[in-house]
Structure formats: structure tokens, C-alpha cells
ChimeraX commands (.cxc) that place a marker at each C-alpha (Angstrom):
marker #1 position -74.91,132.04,336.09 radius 0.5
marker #1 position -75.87,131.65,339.55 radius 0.5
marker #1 position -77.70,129.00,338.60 radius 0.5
marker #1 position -75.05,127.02,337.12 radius 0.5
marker #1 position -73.20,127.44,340.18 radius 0.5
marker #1 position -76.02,126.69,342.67 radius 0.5
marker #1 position -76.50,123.33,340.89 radius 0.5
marker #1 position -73.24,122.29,340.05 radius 0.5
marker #1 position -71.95,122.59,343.78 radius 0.5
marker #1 position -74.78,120.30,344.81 radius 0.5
marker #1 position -73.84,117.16,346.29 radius 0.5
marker #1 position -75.74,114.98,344.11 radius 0.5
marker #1 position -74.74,116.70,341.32 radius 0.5
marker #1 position -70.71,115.67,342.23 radius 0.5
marker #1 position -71.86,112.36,342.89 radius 0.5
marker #1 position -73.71,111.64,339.23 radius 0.5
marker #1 position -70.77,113.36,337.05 radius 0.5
marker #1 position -68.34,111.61,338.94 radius 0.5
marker #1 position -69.85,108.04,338.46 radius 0.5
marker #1 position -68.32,107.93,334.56 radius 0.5
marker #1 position -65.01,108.27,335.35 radius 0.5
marker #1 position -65.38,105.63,338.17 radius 0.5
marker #1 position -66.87,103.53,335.64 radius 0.5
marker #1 position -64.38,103.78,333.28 radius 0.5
marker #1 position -61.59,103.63,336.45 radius 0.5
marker #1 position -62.37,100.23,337.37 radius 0.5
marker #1 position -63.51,98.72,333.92 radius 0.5
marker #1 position -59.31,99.77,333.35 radius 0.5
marker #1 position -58.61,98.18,336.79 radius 0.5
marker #1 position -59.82,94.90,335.70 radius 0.5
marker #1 position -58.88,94.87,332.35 radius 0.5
marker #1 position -55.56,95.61,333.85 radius 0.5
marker #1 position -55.05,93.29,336.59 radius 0.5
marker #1 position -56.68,90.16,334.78 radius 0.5
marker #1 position -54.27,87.33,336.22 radius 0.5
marker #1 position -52.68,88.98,338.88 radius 0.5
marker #1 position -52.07,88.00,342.21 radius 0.5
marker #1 position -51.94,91.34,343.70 radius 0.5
marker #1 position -53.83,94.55,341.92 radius 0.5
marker #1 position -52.65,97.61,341.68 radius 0.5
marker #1 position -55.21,100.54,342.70 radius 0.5
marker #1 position -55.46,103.73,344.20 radius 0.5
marker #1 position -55.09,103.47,347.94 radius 0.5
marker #1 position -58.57,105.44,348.66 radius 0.5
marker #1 position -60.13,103.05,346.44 radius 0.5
marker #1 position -58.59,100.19,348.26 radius 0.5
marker #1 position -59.81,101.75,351.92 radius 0.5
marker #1 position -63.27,101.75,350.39 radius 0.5
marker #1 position -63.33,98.44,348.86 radius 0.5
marker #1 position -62.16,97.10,351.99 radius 0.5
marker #1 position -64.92,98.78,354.13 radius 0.5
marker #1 position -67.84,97.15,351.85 radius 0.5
marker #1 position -66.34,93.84,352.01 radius 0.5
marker #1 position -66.40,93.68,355.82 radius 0.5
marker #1 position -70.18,93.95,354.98 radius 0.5
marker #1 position -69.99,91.33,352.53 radius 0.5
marker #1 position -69.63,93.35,348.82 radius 0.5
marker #1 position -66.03,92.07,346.91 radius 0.5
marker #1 position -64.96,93.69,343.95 radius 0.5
marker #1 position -66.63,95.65,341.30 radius 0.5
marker #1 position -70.29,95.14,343.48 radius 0.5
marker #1 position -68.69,96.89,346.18 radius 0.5
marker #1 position -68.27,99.90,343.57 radius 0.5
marker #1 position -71.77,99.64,342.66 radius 0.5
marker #1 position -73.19,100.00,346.18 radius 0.5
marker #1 position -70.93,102.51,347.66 radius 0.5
marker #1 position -72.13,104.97,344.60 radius 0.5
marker #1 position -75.79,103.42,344.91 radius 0.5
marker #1 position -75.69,104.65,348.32 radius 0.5
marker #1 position -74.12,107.85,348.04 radius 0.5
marker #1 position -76.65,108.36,344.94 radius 0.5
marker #1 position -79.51,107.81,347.64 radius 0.5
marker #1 position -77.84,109.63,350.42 radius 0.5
marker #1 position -77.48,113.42,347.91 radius 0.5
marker #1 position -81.23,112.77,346.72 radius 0.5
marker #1 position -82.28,112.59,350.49 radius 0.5
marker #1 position -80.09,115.25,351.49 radius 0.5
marker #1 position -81.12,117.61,348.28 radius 0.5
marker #1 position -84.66,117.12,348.94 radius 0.5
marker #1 position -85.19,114.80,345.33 radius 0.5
marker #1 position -87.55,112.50,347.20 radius 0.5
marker #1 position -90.00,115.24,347.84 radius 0.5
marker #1 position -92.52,114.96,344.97 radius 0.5
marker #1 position -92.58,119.16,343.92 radius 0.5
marker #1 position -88.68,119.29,344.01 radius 0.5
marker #1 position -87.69,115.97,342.05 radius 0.5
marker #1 position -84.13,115.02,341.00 radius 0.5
marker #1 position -83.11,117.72,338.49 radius 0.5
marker #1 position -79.56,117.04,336.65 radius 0.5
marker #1 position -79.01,119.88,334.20 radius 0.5
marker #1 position -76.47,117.93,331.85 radius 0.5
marker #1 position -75.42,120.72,329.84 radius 0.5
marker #1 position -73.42,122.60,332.84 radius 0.5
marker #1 position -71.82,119.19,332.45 radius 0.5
marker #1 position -68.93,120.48,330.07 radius 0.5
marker #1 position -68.91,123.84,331.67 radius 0.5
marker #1 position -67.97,122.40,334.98 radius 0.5
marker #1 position -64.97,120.34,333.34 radius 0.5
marker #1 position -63.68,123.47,331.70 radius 0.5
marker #1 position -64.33,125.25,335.04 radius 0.5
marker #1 position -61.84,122.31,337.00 radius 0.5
marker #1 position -59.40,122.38,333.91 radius 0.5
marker #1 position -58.89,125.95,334.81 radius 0.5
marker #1 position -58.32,125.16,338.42 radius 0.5
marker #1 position -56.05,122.38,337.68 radius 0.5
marker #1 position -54.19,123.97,335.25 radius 0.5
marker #1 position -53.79,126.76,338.38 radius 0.5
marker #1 position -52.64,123.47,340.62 radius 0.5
marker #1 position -50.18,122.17,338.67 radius 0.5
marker #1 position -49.05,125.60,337.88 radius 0.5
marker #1 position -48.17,126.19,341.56 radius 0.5
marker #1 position -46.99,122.88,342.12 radius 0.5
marker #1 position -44.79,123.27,339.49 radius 0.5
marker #1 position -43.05,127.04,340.63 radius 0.5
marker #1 position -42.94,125.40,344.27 radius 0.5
marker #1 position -41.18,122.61,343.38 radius 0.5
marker #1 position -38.88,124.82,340.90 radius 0.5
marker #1 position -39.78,122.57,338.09 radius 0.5
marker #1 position -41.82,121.48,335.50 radius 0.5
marker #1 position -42.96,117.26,334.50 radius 0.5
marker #1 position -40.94,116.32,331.71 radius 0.5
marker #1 position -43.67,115.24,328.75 radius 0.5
marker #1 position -44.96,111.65,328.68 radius 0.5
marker #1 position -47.13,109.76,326.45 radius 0.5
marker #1 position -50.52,109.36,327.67 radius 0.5
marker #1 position -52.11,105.74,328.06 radius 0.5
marker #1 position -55.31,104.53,328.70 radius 0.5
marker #1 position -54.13,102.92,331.97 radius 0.5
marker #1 position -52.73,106.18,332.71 radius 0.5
marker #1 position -56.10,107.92,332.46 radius 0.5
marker #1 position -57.47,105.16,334.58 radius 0.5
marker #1 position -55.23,106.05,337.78 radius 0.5
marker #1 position -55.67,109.61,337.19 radius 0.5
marker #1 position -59.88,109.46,337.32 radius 0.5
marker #1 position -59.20,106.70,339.82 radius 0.5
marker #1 position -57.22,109.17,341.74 radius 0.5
marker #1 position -60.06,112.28,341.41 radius 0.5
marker #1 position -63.00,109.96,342.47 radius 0.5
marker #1 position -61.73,108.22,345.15 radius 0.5
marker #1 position -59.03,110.78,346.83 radius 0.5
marker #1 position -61.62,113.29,346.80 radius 0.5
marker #1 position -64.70,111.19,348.10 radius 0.5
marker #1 position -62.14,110.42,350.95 radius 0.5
marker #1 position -59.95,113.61,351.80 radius 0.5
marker #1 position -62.64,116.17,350.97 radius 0.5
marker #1 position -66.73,114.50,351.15 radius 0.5
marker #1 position -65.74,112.65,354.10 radius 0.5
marker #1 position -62.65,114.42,356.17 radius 0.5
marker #1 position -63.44,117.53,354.81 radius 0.5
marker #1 position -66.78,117.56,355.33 radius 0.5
marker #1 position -66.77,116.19,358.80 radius 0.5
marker #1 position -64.00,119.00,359.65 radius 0.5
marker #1 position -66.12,121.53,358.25 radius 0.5
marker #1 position -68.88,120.58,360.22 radius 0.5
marker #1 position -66.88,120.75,363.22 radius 0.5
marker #1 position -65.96,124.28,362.39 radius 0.5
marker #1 position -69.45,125.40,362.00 radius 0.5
marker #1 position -70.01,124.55,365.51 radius 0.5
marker #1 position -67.00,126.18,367.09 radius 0.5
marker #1 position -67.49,129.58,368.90 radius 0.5
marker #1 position -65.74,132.38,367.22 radius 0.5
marker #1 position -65.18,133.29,363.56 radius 0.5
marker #1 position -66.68,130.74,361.57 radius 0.5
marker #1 position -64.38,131.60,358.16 radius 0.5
marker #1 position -60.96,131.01,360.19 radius 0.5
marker #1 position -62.09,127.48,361.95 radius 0.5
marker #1 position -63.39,126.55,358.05 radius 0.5
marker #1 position -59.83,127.49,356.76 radius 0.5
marker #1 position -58.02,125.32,359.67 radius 0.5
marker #1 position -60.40,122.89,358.39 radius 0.5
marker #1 position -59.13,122.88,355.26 radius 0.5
marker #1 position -55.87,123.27,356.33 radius 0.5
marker #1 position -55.87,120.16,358.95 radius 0.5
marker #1 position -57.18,117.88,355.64 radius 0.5
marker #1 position -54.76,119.20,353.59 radius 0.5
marker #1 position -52.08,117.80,356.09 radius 0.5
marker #1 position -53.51,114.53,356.23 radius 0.5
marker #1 position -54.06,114.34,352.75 radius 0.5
marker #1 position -50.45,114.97,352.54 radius 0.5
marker #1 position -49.31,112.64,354.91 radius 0.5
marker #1 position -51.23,109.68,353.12 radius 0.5
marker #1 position -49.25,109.71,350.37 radius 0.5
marker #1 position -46.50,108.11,352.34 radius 0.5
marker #1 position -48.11,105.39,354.23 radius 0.5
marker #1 position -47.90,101.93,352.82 radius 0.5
marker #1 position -45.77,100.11,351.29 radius 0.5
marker #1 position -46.77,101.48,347.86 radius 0.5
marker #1 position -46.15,105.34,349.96 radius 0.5
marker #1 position -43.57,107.93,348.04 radius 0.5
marker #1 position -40.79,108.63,350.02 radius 0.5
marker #1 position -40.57,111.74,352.32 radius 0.5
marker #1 position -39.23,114.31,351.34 radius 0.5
marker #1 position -40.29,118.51,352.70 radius 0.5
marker #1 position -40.34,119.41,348.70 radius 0.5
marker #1 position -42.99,117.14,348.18 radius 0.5
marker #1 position -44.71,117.55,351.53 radius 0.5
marker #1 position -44.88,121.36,351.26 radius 0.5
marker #1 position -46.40,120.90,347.42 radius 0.5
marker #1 position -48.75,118.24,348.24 radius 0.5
marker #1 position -50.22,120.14,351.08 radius 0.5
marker #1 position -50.50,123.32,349.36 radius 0.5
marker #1 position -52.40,120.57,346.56 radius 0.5
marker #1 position -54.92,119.59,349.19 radius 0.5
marker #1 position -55.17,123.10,350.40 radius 0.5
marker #1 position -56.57,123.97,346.91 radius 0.5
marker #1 position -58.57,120.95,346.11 radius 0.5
marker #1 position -59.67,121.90,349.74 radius 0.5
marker #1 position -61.06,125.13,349.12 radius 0.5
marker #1 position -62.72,123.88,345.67 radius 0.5
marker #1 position -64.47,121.51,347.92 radius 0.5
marker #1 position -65.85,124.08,350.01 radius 0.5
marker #1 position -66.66,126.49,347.55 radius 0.5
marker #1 position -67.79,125.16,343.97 radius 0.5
marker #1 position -68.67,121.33,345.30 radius 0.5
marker #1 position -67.60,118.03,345.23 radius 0.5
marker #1 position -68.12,117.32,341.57 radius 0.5
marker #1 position -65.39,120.27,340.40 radius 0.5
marker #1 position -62.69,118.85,343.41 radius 0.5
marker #1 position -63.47,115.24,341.95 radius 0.5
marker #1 position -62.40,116.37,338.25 radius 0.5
marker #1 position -59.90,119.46,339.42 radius 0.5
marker #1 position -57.81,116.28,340.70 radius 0.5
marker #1 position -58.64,114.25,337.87 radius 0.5
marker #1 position -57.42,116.45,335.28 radius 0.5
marker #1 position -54.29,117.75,337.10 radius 0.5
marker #1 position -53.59,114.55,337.34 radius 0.5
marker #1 position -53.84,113.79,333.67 radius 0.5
marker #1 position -51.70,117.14,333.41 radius 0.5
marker #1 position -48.83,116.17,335.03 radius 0.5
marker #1 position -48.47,113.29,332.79 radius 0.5
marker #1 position -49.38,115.33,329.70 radius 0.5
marker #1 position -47.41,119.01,330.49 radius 0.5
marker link #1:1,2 radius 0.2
marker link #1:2,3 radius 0.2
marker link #1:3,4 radius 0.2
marker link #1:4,5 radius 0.2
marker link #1:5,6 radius 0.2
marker link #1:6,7 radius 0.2
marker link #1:7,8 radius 0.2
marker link #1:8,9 radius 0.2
marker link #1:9,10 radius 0.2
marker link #1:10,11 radius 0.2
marker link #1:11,12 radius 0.2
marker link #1:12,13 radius 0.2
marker link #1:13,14 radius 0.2
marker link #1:14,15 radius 0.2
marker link #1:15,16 radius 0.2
marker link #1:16,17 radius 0.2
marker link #1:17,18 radius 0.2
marker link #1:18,19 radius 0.2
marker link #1:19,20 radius 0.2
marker link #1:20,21 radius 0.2
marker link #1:21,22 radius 0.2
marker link #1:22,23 radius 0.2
marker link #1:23,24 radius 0.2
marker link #1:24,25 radius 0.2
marker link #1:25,26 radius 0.2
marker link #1:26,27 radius 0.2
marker link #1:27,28 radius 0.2
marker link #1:28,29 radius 0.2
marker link #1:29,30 radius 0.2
marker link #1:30,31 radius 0.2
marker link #1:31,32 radius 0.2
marker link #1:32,33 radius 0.2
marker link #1:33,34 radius 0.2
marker link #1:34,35 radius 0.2
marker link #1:35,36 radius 0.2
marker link #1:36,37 radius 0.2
marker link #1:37,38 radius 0.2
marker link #1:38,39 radius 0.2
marker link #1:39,40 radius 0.2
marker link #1:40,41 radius 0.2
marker link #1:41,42 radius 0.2
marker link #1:42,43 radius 0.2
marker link #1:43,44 radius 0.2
marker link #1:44,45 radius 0.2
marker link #1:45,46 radius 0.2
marker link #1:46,47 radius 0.2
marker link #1:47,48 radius 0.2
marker link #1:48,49 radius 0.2
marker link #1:49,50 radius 0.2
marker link #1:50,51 radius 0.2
marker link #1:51,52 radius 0.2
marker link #1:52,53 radius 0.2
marker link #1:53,54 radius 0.2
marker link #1:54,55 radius 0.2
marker link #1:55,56 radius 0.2
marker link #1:56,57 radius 0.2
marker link #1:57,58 radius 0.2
marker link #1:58,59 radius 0.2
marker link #1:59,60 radius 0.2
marker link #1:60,61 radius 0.2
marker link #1:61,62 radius 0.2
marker link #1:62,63 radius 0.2
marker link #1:63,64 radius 0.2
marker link #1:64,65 radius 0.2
marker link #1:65,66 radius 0.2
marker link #1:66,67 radius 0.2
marker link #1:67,68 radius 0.2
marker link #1:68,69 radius 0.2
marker link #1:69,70 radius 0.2
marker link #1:70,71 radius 0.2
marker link #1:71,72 radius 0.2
marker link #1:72,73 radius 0.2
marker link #1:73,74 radius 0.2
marker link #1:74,75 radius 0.2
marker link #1:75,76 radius 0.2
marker link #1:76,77 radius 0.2
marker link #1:77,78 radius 0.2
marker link #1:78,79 radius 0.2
marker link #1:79,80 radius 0.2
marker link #1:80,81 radius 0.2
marker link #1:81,82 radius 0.2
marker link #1:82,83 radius 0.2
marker link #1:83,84 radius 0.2
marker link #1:84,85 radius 0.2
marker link #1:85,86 radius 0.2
marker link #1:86,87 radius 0.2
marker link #1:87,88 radius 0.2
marker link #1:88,89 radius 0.2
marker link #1:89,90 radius 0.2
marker link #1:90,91 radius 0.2
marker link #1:91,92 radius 0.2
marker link #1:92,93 radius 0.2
marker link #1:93,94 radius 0.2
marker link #1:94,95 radius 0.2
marker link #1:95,96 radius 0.2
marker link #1:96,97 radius 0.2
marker link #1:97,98 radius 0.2
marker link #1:98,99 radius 0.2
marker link #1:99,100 radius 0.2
marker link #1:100,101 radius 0.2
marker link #1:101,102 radius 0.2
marker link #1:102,103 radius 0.2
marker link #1:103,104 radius 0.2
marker link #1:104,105 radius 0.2
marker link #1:105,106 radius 0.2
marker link #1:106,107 radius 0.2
marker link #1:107,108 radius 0.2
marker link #1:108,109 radius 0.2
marker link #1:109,110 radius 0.2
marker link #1:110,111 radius 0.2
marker link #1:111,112 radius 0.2
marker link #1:112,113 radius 0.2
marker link #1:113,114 radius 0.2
marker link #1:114,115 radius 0.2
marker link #1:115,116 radius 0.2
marker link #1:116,117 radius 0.2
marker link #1:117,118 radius 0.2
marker link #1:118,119 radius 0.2
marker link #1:119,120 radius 0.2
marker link #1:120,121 radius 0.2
marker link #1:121,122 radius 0.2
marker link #1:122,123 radius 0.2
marker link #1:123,124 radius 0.2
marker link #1:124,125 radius 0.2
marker link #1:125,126 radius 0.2
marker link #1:126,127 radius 0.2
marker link #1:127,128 radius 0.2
marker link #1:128,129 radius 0.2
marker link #1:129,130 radius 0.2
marker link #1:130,131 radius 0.2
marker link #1:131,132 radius 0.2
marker link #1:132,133 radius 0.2
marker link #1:133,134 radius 0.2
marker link #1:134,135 radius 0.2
marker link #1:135,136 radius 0.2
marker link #1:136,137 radius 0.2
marker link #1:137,138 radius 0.2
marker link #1:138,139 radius 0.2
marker link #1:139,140 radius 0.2
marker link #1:140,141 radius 0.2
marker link #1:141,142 radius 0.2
marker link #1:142,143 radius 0.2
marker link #1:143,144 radius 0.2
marker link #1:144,145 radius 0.2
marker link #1:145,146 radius 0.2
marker link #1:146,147 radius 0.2
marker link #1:147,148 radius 0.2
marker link #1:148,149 radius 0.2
marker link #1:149,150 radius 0.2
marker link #1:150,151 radius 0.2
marker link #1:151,152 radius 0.2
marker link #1:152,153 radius 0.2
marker link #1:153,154 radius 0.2
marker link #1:154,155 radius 0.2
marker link #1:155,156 radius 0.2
marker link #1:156,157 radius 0.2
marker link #1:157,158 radius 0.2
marker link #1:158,159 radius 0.2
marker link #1:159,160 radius 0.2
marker link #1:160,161 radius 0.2
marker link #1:161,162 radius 0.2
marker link #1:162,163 radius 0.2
marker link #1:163,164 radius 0.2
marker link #1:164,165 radius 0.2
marker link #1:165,166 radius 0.2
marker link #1:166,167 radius 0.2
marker link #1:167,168 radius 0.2
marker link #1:168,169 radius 0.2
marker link #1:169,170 radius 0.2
marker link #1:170,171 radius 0.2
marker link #1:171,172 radius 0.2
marker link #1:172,173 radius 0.2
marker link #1:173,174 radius 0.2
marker link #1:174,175 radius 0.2
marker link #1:175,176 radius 0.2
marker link #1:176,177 radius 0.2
marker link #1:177,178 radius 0.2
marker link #1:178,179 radius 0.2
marker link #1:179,180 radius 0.2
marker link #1:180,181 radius 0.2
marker link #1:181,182 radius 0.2
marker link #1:182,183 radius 0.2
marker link #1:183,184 radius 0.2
marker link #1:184,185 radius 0.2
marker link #1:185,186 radius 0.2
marker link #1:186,187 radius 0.2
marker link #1:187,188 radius 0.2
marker link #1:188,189 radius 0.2
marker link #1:189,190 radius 0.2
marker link #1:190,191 radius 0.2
marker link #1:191,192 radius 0.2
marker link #1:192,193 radius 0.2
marker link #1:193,194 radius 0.2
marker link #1:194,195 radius 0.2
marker link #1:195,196 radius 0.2
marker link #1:196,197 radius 0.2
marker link #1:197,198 radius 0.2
marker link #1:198,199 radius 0.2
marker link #1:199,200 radius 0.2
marker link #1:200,201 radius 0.2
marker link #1:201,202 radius 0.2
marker link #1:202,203 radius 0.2
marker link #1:203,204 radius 0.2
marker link #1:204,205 radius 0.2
marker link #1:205,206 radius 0.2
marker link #1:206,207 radius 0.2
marker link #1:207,208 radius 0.2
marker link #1:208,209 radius 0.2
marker link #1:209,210 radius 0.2
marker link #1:210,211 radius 0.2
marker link #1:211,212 radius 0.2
marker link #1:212,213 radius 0.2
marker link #1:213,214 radius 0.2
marker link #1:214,215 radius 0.2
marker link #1:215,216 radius 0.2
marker link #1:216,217 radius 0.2
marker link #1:217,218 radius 0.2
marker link #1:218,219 radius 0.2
marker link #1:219,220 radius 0.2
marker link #1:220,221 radius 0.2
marker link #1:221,222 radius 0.2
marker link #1:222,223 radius 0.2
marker link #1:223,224 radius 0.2
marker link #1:224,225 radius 0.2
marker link #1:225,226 radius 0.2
marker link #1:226,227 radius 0.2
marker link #1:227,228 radius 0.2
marker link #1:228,229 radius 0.2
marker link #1:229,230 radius 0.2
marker link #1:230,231 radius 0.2
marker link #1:231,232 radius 0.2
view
């Protein structure tokens, strides 16, 4: 068991599993906006695709070498390149660790739903659907938690004092942001405290899920509560 955890809260770990549902995320995306003037996509995904085309990558290539890089930046960072260590993907912890974030999303969307003093009326599910809700997992979390997150956290661990409470204002201070975000743009939900309150307590979670069990269980915690507010 300790194992299991050790490996699945690796960095490169997170970044492998999540590279399927970014595949099938922007296969939908084009399949979807085939003819369209403007696309439709998840706003972290935009932020990224934006950055890699100011270096000259457009589209679905700038997908490809965003991931190729953060493939290359976990093996360097877990030590794969050094010939007695290796790259070492146990795939069967694979469906453990997406029963392990359907547990934790089903305990998100439980206590979104009692804060907001109500429950998502059932929908059908679509493939599109799916599509924005991995697209949502991979991207959001890569953003709000491997980057801000991270960078917070790191920031923490400098800090004089007790390490565990700058961590949790941390988490706390990307929660907020992550928050925020939703309400920016023109696309943006309107404000409202409700929602606010619910989608920082959201990012609090996802936050700590980071922190604790890795970047691959935040990546499909979101993803599946995602795909449970449609479904529930």
C-alpha cells in the first residue's frame, strides 16, 4: 500500500495518466468545432495554447509539446534518466487511483451540493460533455494546482515559522484564485457569494489532493466531479 501511494503521487506518474483524457479532450474539441469561427474550450486550455503559440506551436502541436515537455521535465525531476532508477509506470494502480478520485469527488460534489442547499437536477451525458469535463481536470489542475499551487507551496516551505499553516494558506490563497477565474472573461459565470463560497471550498479540496496524493488524483478528482454534476 505504501507503495501504491508513493508512486501514484509522483509527478510523472500524474502527468502519463492524465495524457488520455487530454487526448481524448481535444480529439472532441476538434471534432466539435470543425467550421467554426470561434472554438469553444476550457479557459486553462486556452491560456496554455496561447503561451506555446507565442513560441510558434498552433493548435493540437501545441498540445503535443506542452505534455512532451512536462513528460521530460517529471522524468528529470523523478530521477528516470539515471540508468539504475529508469522510468517505472506501474499501470495496474491505474484503476485504483480512479476509484481513489471517484471517492474524493463523490466527497466534492457532496459538499458542494449541502453548501449550496441543493442537488444538480439529472442530465443526459454526451460525449462532448465528457470532453469539457476531462478538458476541465487536465487543464484546471495543471494550472491552479502544478503551477500556482506548486509555486505557493514552495513559497511556504521557505517561510520561517510552522511550515503546515503557510502550506494551508497556500492552498487556501489558490483556492481563491481558482475561484475568482471562473468569472473573468467574457465566457465568466456571473458572481454570485453562493457560488464563490462553493467554488473556493472546491479548490480548497482539489487543493489539498494536490498536496497530498499528487497531481494525477487532483487531475481526475476534477474530472470525475465534473462528469458528476452532469450525471447526479
Amino acid at each position: 500500500m505504501r507503495n501504491y501511494f508513493k508512486h501514484t503521487s509522483s509527478l510523472l506518474f500524474g502527468v502519463i495518466i492524465s495524457i488520455p483524457l487530454a487526448i481524448y479532450y481535444e480529439i472532441s474539441m476538434l471534432l466539435a468545432n470543425r467550421g467554426m469561427e470561434a472554438e469553444v474550450r476550457n479557459a486553462a486550455d486556452v491560456m496554455f495554447k496561447r503561451l506555446f503559440e507565442g513560441i510558434g506551436f498552433d493548435g493540437p502541436l501545441a498540445g503535443i509539446v506542452m505534455f512532451a515537455l512536462l513528460f521530460i521535465i517529471a522524468a528529470i525531476a523523478q530521477g528516470a534518466h539515471k540508468e539504475k532508477t529508469g522510468i517505472k509506470i506501474h499501470w495496474h494502480f491505474y484503476p485504483v487511483l480512479i476509484a481513489e478520485s471517484a471517492l474524493y469527488a463523490m466527497i466534492l460534489f457532496a459538499l458542494m451540493a449541502i453548501s449550496m442547499n441543493a442537488m444538480v437536477p439529472a442530465l443526459a451525458l454526451s460525449p462532448i460533455d465528457i470532453a469539457y469535463s476531462l478538458g476541465a481536470g487536465v487543464y484546471e489542475e495543471l494550472l491552479f494546482r502544478a503551477l500556482l499551487l506548486s509555486g505557493l507551496l514552495f513559497i511556504a516551505s521557505k517561510l520561517a515559522g510552522k511550515t503546515i499553516i503557510w502550506k494551508i494558506i497556500a492552498i487556501l490563497i489558490s483556492a481563491l484564485i481558482f475561484a475568482v477565474a471562473h468569472y473573468i472573461g467574457a465566457a465568466g459565470d456571473t458572481f454570485s457569494w453562493m457560488s464563490f463560497l462553493t467554488r473556493t471550498l472546491g479548490g480548497l479540496l482539489l487543493g489539498f489532493v494536490y498536496m497530498l496524493r499528487g497531481l494525477g488524483a487532483a487531475v481526475y478528482t476534477h474530472a470525475i466531479y465534473d462528469i458528476y454534476t452532469i450525471l447526479l
